[in-house]
C-alpha positions as CSV (number, residue, x, y, z in Angstrom):
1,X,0.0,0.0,0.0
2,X,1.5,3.4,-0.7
3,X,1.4,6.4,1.4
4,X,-0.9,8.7,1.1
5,X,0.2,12.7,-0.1
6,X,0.0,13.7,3.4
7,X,2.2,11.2,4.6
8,X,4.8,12.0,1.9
9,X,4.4,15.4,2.6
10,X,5.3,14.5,6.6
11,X,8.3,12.0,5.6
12,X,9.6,14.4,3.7
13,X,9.6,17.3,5.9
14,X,11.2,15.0,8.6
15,X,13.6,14.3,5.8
16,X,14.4,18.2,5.3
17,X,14.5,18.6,9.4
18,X,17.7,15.8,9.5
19,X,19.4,16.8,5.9
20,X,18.8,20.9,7.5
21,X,17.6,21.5,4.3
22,X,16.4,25.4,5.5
23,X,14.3,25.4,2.5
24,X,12.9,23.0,1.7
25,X,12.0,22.6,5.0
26,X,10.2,26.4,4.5
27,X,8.3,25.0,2.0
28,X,7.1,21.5,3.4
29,X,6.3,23.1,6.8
30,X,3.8,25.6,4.6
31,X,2.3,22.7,2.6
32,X,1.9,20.6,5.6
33,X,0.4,23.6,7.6
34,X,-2.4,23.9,4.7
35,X,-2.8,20.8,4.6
36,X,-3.7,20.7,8.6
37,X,-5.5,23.7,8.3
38,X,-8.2,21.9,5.8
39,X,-8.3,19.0,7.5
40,X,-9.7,20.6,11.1
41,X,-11.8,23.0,8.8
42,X,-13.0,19.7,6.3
43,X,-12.6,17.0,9.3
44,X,-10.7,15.0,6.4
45,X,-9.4,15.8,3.1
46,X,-8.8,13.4,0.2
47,X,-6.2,12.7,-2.2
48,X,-7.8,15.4,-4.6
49,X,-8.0,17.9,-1.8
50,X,-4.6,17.4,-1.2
51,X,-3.3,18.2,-4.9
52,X,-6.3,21.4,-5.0
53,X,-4.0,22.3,-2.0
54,X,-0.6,22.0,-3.4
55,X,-2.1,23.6,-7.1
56,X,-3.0,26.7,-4.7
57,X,0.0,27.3,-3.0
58,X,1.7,27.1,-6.2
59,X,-0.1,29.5,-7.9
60,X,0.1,32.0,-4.8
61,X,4.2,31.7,-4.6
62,X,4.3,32.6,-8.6
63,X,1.8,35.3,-7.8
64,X,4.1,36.7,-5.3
65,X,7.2,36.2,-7.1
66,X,6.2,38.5,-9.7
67,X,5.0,40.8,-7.9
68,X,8.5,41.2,-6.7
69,X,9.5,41.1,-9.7
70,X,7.6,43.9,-11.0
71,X,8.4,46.1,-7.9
72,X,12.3,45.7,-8.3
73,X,12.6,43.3,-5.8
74,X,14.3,40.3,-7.8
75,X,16.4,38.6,-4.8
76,X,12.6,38.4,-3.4
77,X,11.3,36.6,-6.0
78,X,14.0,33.9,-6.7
79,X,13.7,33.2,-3.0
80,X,9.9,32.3,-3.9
């Protein structure tokens, strides 16, 4: 049986926490933190949840980053 999106999503993070991987741990702790979030709001949240989840947070971090971008702020926007 394989593990479900949140589960990678936690194995990896602990992964990131031993390799201090600074960030990629910053960016499994925010996915894993949305994931949480809809899961108390939800109760439970499915494998397509999940991927809704991660297609959101995606599209906000390329949002941001050029919006940096476009306000001169380029070292902000690679770290996005």
């Amino acid at each position: 049986m394989s593990q479900s999106l949140s589960e990678q999503i936690t194995s990896a993070l602990k992964d990131a926490m031993r390799a201090k991987d600074k960030e990629r741990l910053r960016a499994l702790r925010m996915v894993r933190a949305a994931f949480i979030e809809v899961e108390k709001q939800a109760g439970t949240t499915d494998e397509a949840g999940y991927l809704a989840i991660l297609r959101r947070l995606r599209k906000q971090r390329v949002d941001a980053a050029e919006q940096y971008r476009k306000g001169g702020r380029p070292e902000l926007a690679d770290d996005e």
